[in-house]
C-alpha positions in Angstrom: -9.2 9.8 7.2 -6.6 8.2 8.9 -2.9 8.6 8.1 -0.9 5.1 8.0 1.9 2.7 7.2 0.6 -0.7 5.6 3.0 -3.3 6.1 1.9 -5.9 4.0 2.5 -10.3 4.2 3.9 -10.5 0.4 4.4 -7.8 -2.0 1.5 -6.2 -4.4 1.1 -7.8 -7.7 2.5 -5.2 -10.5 3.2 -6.0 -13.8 6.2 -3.7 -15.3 7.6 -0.4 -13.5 6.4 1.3 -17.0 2.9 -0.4 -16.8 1.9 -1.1 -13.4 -0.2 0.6 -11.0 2.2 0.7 -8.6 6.0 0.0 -8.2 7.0 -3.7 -8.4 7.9 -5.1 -5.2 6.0 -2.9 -2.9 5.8 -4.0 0.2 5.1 -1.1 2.4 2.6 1.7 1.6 1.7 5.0 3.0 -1.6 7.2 2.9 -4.6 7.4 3.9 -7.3 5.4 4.7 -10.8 6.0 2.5 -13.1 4.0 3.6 -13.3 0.1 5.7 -15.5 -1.8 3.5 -16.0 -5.5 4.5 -13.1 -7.6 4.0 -10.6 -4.5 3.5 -9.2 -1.3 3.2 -9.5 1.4 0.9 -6.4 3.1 0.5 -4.9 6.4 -1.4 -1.3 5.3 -1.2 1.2 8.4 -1.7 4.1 6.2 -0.9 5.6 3.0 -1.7 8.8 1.3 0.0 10.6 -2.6 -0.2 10.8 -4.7 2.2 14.2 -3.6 3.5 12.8 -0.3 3.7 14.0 1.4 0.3 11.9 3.8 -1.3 9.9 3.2 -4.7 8.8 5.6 -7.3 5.4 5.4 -8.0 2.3 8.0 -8.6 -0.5 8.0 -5.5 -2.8 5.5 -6.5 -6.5 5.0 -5.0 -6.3 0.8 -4.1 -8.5 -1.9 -2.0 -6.2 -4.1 0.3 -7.9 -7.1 1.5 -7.1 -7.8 5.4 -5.5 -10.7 4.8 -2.6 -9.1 2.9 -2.1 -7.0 5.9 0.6 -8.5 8.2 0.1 -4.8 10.5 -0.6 -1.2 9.9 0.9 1.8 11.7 -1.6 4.4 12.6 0.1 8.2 12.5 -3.0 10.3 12.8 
């Protein structure tokens, strides 16, 4: 598994900070990478950040990210 920084085009869809999957206005994840199915990423995201770099609370979440949400990722493995 490969250890990485998502930087993504727009944010991820959440619905509350109490309900959501993960923080509202994420932007930036880190974790690692599961598996590459067609179309994607799978992703165990520990960490979540804004676009201006400021950290969000949020618990580590297994998610799919289509490529196209993807503006770049940052490979630290």
């Amino acid at each position: 598994m490969d250890h990485v920084v998502i930087y993504l085009k727009t944010a991820l869809f959440s619905e509350d900070k109490k309900s959501g999957h993960v923080p509202p206005h994420t932007m930036i994840l880190e974790g690692q990478i599961v598996e590459q199915p067609s179309g994607g990423f799978i992703v165990t995201a520990t960490g979540y950040r804004t676009d201006s770099n400021k950290a969000l609370e949020g618990a580590p979440s297994k998610l799919f990210i289509p490529s196209g949400k993807i503006d770049h990722m940052l490979l630290l493995d």
